[in-house]
N, C-alpha and C positions, 0 to 999 in steps of 0.2 A: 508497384511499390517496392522501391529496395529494402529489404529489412535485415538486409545485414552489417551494411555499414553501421557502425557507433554512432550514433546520435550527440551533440552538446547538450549538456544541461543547461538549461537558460544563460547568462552572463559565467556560469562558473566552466573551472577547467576542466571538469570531470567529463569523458565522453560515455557512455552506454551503451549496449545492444539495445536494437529498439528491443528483440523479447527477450523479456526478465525473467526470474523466480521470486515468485513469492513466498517466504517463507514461514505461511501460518496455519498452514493446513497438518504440514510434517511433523508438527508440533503434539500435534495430538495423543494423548497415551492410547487408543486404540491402533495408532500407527508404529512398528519397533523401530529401536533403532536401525537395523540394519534395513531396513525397509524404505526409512527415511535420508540413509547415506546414498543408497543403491538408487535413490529419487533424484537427489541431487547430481548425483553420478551419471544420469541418465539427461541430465537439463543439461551437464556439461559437455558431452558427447554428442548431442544436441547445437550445441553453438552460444551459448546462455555462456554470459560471462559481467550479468549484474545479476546481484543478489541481494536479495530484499529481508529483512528479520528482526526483531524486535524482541527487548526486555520478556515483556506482558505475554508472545506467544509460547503458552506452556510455560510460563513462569521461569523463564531459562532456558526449558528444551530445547525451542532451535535454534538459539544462538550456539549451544551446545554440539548439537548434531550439526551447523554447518560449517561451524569450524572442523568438526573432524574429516564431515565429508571433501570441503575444497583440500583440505591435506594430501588425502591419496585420491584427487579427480581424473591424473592421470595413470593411474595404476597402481599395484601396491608398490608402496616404499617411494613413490614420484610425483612430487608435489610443482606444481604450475609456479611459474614465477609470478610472485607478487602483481606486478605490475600490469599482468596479461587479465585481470580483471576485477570488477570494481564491489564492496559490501556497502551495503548503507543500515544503518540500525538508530535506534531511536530513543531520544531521551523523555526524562519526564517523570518515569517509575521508575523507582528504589525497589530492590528486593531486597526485605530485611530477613533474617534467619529468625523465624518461631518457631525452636526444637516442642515445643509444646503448647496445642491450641489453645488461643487467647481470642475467645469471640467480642472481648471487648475491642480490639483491632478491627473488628470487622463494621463496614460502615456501607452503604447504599445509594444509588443515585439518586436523583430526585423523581425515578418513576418506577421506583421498586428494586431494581436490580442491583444484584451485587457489584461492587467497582472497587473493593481490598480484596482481592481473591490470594486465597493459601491455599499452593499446593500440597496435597496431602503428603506424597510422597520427599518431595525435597525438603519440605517443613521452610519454605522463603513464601512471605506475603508479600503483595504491593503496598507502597506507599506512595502518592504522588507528589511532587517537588520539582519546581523548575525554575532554582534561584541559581548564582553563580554556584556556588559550594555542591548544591547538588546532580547540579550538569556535570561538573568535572567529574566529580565520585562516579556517575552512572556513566560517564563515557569510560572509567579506567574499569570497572566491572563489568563493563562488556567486554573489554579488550581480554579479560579474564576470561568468560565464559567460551566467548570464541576462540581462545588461543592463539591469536595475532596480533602485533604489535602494532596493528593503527587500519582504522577503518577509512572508506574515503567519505564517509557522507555522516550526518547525524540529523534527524527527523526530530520536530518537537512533537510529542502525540499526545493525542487526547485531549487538548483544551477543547473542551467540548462540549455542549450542554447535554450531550447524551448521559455524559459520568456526571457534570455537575451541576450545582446550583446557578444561579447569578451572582450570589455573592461568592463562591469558593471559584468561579472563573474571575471573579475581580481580584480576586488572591493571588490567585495563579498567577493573570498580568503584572499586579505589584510586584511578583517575584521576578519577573521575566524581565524586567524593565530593568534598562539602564541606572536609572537613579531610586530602583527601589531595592532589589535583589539581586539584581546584576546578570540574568540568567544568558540575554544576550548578548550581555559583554562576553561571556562566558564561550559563545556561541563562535565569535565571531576574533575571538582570540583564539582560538582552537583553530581556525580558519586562516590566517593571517599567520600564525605559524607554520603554518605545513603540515598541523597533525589531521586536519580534516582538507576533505576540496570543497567540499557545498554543505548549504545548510537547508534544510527541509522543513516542511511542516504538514501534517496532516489536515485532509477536507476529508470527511466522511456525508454521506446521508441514506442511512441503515433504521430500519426501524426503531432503534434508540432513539436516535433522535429526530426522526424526520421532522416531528412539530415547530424544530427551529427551522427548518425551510419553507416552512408555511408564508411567512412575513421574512423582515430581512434581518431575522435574528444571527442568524450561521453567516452567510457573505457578511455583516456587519462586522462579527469579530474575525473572519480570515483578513479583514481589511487592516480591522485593528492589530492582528498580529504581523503582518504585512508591514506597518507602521512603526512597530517596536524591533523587531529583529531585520536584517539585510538579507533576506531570504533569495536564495538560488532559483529553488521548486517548493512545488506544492505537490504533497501525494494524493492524488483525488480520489476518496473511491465512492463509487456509486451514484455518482454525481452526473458520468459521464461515461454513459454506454449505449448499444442502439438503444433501449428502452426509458434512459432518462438522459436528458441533456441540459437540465440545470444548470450547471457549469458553465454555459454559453451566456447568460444572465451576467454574472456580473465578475467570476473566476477568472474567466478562461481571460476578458477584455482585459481586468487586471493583469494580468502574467504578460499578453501581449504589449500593453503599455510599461511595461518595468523591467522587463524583459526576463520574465520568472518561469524556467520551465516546468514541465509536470512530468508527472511520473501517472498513470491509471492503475490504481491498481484494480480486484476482482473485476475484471473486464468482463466477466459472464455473469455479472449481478448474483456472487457467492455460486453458481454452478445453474440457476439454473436458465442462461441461455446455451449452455451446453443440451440438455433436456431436459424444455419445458413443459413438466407436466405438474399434475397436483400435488403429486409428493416432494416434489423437490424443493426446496428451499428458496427467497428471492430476495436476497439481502438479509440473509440470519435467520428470515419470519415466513409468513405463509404471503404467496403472492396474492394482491388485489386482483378484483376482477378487471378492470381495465387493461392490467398489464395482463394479465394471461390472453384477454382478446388481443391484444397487440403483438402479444409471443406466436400467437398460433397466426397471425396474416404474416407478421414476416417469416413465418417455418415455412408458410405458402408460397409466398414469393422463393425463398431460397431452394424447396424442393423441384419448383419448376425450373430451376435453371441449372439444376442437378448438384447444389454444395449444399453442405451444411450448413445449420445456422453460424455454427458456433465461428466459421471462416469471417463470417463476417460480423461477426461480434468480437473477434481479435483484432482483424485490420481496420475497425471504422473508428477508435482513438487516435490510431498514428499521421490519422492525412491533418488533424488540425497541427499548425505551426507550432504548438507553443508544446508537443507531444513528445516527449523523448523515447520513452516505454511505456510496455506494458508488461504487469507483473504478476501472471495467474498465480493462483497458485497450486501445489499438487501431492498426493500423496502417496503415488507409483511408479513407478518408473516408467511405465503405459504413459501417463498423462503429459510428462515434457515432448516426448517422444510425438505426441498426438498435437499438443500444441503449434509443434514446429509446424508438423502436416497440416495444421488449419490456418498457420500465418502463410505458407504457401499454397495454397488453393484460391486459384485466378477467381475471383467474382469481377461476374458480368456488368458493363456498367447499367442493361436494365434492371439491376438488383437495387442499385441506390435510386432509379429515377421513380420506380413501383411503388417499394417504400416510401418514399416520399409523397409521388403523387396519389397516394392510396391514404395519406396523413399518417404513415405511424413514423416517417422521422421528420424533427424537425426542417423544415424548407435553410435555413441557416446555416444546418452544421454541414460542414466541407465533409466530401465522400473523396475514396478514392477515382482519381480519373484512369 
């Protein structure tokens, strides 16, 4: 698998490395800044030259810290030409400044969770908006936070029934809509100028919301967003990894009919097909029993043929057509560093046929040859 060459994104001009950075781990207040630049620093030394980030992580922070970090990626005082690689960041939240906590702002998903989160320390809450007026505003506030004068990509995030109701995602579309809010005119004029190359949209399926992929609640509305905006990519995450392959259903055929690419991102289902054990995490939550049997036949397969899991939890997004990247993500300077070493580590082709014919991967999805 060549994984250095840049990848297209589906129909748009923008090309890729196939491995990305994710940017939502660095975000974290147990991670420092310098910790979080010296990460980024380490993805770029690395050969990572897409960059993944968003409003909502850490409320700011890492659109914060990756703009400082691409600033000096090649050394101090030596900053990379623009054009030697790509940011994408994503609209949707507004962060409004509350110098002073106003828990009436504060508002809940529909299964308990907070979805206005204020950070303590910057004193900015979210608001969610995704009409003309406030795509523009959150594209020119990123461009703030980062410190760059133009991103190549914008993501719509979160229309989702994890954060919302049915009727506040029916809000959302009126806002998104051509002739109701304008959010995709918005999208798509930013586009058509030059200020952006592609336009994106987020698939999650994370314990928030899994119960919309039960039935065809979730693929219903990436169709329906699909529909409303002239979408590039789709960000997939956790939809589409050795352990779930949902995305093969009815994502992936869309993208390939429309010619929409993807981006994967948490390629190790939140870290834990990095180290699948009981403590670790498996998509935000505690893994099901299913998937932890299925983590432990393929650690089997993969330690008999002497790689780690996680090599082939990296490379088995990129063989499907419609794959541009993948964007772990990381919070050390170890982890990009170790990423690289697991997109290159040769897997055998008895790793995909085992898997397979043992049932833990889908017989459908494309493996590396």
């Amino acid at each position: 698998m060549d994984v250095s060459t840049p990848r297209q994104v589906g129909k748009s001009a923008m090309r890729v490395t196939p491995l990305g950075f994710g940017g939502g781990i660095m975000s974290r207040l147990e991670v420092s800044n310098e910790q979080a630049i010296a990460t980024v620093k380490a993805a770029w030394d690395s050969g990572v030259r897409f960059y993944e980030t968003s409003p909502w992580y850490g409320v700011g922070r890492s659109e914060r810290r990756l703009g400082l970090a691409l600033f000096g990626a090649e050394g101090a005082g030596a900053s990379p030409p623009r054009d030697s690689y790509c940011i994408n960041t994503k609209v949707g939240r507004t962060l409004n400044p509350e110098p002073v906590l106003n828990e009436t702002n504060k508002t809940l998903s529909p299964n308990g969770q907070l979805r206005t989160h204020r950070d303590p320390h910057s004193g900015f809450r979210v608001d969610f908006g995704y009409s003309y007026e406030r795509i523009m505003a959150q594209h020119w506030d990123s461009l703030q936070r980062l410190g760059h004068s133009r991103v190549d990509s914008l993501t719509l995030h979160d229309i989702d029934y994890g954060y919302h109701s049915p009727e506040q995602i029916d809000s959302y579309m009126t806002q998104l809509s051509k002739t109701g809010g304008g959010g995709a005119r918005a999208l798509e004029e930013l586009r058509d100028s030059g200020a952006i190359s592609a336009i994106g949209c987020g698939c999650n399926l994370e314990s928030r919301n899994a119960f919309s992929w039960e039935d065809s609640a979730h693929e219903d509305l990436c169709m329906r967003i699909a529909d409303t905006v002239d979408l590039d990519f789709f960000v997939v995450a956790g939809a589409y990894t050795l352990l779930e392959t949902r995305a093969l259903r009815r994502i992936l055929p869309l993208c390939e009919e429309r010619n929409i690419g993807v981006i994967i991102a948490a390629p190790y289902a939140s870290g834990w097909l990095v180290s699948p054990d009981e403590t670790a995490p498996y998509m935000y939550d505690k893994a099901p029993d299913d998937i932890v049997k299925k983590s432990r036949g393929m650690k089997s397969i993969c330690e008999d043929a002497g790689i780690p899991l996680a090599a082939a939890a990296i490379q088995f997004p990129l063989t499907h057509p419609s794959v541009a990247a993948v964007i772990p993500g990381a919070r050390a300077p170890s982890e990009p560093t170790q990423n690289h070493a697991y997109m290159h580590t040769p897997v055998p082709a008895e790793v995909w046929q085992k898997m397979k014919s043992e049932g833990f991967l889908d017989q459908d999805a494309p493996t590396p040859t």
